[in-house]
DOFI-640293 format. One record per residue (C-alpha): residue number from 1; residue in one letter; x, y negated, z. Coordinates in steps of 0.001 Angstrom, whole numbers, padded with zeros to 6 digits. Example, Ala and Ser with C-alpha at 12.3 -4.5 7.8 and 13.67 -1.06 7.14 Angstrom:
REM residues 2
kolke i=1	aa=A	c1=012300	c2=004500	c3=007800;
kolke i=2	aa=S	c1=013670	c2=001060	c3=007140;
END
This chain:
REM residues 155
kolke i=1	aa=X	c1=202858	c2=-039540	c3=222432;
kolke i=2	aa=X	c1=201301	c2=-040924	c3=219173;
kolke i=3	aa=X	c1=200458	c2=-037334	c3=216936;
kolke i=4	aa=X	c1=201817	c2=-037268	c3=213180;
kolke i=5	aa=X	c1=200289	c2=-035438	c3=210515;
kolke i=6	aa=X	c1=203338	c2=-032930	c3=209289;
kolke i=7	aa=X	c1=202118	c2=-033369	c3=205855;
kolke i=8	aa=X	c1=202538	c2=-037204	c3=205213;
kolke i=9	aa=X	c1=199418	c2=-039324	c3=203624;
kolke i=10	aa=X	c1=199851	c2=-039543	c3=199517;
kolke i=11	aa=X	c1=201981	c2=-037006	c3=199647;
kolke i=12	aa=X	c1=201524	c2=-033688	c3=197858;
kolke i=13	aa=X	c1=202264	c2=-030782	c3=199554;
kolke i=14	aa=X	c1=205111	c2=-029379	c3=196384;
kolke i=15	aa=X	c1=206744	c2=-032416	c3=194874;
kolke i=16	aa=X	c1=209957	c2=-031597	c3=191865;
kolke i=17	aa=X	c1=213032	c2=-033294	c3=193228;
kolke i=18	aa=X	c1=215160	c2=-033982	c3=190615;
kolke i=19	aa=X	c1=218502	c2=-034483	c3=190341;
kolke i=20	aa=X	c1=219876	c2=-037066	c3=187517;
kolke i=21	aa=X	c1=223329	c2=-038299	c3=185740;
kolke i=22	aa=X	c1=221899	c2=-041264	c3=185284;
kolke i=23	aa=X	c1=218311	c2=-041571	c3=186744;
kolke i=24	aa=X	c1=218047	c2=-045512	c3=186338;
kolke i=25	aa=X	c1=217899	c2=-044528	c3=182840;
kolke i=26	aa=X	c1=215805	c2=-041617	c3=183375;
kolke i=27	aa=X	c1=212787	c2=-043796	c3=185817;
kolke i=28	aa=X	c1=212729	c2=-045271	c3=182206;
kolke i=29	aa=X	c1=212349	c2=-042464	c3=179738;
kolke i=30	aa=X	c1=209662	c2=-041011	c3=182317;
kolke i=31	aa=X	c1=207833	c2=-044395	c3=182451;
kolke i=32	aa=X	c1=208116	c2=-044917	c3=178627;
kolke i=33	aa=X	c1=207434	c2=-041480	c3=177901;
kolke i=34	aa=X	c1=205100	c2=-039659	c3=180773;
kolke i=35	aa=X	c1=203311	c2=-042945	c3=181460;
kolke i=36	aa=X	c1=204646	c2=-042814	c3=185562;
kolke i=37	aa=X	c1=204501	c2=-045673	c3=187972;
kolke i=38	aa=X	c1=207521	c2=-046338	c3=190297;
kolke i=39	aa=X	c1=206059	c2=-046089	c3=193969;
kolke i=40	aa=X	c1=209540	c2=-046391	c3=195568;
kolke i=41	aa=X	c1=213123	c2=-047249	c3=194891;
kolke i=42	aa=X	c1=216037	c2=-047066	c3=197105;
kolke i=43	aa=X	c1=219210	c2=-047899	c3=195799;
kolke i=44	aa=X	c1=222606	c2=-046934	c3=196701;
kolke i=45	aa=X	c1=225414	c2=-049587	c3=197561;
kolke i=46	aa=X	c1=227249	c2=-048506	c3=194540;
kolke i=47	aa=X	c1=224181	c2=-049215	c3=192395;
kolke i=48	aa=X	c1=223232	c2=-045688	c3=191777;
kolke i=49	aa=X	c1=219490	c2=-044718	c3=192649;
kolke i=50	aa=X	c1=219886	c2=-042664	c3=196077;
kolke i=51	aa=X	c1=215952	c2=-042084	c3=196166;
kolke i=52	aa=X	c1=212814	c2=-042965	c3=193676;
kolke i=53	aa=X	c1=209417	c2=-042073	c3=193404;
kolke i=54	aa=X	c1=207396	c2=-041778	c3=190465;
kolke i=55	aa=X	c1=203566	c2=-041311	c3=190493;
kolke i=56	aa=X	c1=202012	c2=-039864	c3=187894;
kolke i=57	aa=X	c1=198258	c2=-039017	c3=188009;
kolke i=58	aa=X	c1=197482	c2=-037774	c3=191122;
kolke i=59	aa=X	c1=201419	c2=-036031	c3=191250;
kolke i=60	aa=X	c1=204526	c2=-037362	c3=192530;
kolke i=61	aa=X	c1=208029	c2=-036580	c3=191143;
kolke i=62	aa=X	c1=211258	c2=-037696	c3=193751;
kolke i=63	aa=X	c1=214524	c2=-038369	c3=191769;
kolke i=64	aa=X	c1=217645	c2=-039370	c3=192613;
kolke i=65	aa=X	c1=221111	c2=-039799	c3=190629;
kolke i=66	aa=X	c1=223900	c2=-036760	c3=191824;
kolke i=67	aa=X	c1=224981	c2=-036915	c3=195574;
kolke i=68	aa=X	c1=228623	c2=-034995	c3=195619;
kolke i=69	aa=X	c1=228386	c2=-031694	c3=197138;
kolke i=70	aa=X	c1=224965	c2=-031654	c3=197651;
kolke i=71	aa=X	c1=222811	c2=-032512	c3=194683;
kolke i=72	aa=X	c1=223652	c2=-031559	c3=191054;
kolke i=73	aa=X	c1=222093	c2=-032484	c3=187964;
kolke i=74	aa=X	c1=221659	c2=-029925	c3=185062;
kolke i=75	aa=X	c1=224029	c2=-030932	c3=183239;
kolke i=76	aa=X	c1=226620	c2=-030456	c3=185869;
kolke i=77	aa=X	c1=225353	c2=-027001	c3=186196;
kolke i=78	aa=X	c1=225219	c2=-026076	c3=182675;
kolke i=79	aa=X	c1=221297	c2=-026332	c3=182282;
kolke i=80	aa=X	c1=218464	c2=-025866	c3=184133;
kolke i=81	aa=X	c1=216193	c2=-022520	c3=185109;
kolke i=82	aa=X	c1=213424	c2=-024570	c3=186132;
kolke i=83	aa=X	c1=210315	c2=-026302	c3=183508;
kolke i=84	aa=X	c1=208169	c2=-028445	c3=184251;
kolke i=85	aa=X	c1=204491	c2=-028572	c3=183067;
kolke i=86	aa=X	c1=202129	c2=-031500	c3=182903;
kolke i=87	aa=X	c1=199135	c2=-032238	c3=181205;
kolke i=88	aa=X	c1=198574	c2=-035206	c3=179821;
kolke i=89	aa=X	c1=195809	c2=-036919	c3=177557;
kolke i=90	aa=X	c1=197789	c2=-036287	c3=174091;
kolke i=91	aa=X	c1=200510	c2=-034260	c3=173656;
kolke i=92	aa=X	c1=201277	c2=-034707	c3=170093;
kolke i=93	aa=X	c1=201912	c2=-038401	c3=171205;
kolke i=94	aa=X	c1=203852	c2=-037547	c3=174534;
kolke i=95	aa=X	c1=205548	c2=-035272	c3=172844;
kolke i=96	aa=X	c1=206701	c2=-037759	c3=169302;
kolke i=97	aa=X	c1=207757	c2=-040296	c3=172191;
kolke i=98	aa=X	c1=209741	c2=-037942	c3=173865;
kolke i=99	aa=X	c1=211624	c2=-036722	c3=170958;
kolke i=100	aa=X	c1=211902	c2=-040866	c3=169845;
kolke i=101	aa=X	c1=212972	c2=-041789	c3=173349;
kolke i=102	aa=X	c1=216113	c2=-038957	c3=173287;
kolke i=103	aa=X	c1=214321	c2=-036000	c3=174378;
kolke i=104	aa=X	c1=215558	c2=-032615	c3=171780;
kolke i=105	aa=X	c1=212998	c2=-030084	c3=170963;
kolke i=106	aa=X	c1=212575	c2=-026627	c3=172797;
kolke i=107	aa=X	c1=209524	c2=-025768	c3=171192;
kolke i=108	aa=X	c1=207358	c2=-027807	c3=168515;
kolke i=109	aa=X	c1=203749	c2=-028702	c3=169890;
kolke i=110	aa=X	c1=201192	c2=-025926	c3=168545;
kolke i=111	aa=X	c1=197741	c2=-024227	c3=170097;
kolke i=112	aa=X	c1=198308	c2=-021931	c3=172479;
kolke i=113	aa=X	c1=195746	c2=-018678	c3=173080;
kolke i=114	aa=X	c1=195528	c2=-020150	c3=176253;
kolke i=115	aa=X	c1=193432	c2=-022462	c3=175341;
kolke i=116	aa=X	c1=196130	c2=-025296	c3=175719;
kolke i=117	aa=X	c1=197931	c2=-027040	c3=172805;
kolke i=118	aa=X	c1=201516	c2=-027502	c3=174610;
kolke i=119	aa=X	c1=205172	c2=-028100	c3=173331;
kolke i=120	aa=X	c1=208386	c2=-028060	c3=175072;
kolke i=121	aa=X	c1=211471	c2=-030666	c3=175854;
kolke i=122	aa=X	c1=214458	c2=-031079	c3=177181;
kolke i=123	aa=X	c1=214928	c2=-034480	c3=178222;
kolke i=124	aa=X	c1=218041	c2=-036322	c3=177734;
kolke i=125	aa=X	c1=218897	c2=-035568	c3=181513;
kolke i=126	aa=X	c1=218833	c2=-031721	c3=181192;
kolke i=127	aa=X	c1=215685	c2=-031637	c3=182467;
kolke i=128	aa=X	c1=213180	c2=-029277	c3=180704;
kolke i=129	aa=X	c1=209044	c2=-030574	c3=180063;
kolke i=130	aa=X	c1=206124	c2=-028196	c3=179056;
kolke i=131	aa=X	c1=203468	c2=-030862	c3=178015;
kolke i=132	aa=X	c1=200162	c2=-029910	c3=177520;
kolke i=133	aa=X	c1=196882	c2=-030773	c3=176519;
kolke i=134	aa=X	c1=193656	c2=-028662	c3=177416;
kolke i=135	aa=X	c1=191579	c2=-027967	c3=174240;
kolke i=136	aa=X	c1=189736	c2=-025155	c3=174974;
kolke i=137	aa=X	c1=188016	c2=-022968	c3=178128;
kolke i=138	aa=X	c1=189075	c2=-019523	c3=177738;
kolke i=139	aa=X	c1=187904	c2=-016514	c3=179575;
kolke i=140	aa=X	c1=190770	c2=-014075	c3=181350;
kolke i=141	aa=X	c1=189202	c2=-011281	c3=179248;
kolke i=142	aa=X	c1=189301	c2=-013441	c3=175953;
kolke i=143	aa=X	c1=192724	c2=-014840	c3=177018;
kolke i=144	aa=X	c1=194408	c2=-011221	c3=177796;
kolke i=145	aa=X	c1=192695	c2=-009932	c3=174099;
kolke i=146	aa=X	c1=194736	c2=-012962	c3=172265;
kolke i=147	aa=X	c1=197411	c2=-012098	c3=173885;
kolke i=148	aa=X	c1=197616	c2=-008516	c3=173290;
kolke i=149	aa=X	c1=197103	c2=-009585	c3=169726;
kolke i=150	aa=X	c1=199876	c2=-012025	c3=169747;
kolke i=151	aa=X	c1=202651	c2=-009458	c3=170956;
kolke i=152	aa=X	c1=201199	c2=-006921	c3=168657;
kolke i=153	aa=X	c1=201618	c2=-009574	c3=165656;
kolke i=154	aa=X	c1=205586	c2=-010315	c3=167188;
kolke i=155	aa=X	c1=204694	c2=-013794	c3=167174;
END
């Protein structure tokens, strides 16, 4: 009996599956907008995507359009619980060809105490983005002082 490894080769061991109205349209927006490359496509017999994967740096994200009763995109379910965060070169530019590409604002891009600059979207899929750009190292002890000062300031 040949052995497998039970975590495949390229693959990381958390990948975001996402569900999409429309994910032809959204392979796109993340291409145009995130800079991914399509690794794998395979379509449905109706046309719809039943399975893609998009690389991105050393991630992966799996998408696929809605399979009935068993995947549902956000906007089926009335929005999403779930962001996710990547960092990327320049968010000021990710983030303008986001909001040029469809994407609505969640919150502008600004400098976080974190020592991140990072802004949120919500794609035109539902789908919410935290996109960030490291600008700064930050200690814990420095980090948990700016942020005792930012609640104390209500901001």
């Amino acid at each position: 009996m040949v052995s497998v490894n039970p975590i495949p080769e390229h693959y990381p061991q958390v990948t975001p599956y996402l569900c999409v109205d429309g994910a032809a349209r959204a392979i796109e927006f993340y291409k145009t907008v995130l800079g991914t490359t399509e690794r794998v496509r395979l379509p449905m017999p109706d046309g719809t995507v039943g399975h893609c994967e998009l690389v991105l740096g050393n991630c992966l994200i799996m998408l696929s359009d809605p399979y009935p009763g068993a995947a549902r995109s956000p906007k089926e379910l009335g929005g999403t619980a779930v962001t996710i965060s990547v960092y990327v070169e320049d968010v000021d530019e990710v983030f303008d060809r986001a909001l040029q590409e469809g994407a609505t604002s969640i919150r502008a891009v600004e400098d976080q105490f974190y020592g991140d600059r990072s802004g949120q979207f919500e794609d035109p899929f539902g789908h919410r983005w935290n996109v960030n750009s490291h600008i700064e190292d930050v200690t814990r002890e420095e980090m948990q002082r700016r942020m005792g000062s930012q609640a104390d300031s209500g901001s």
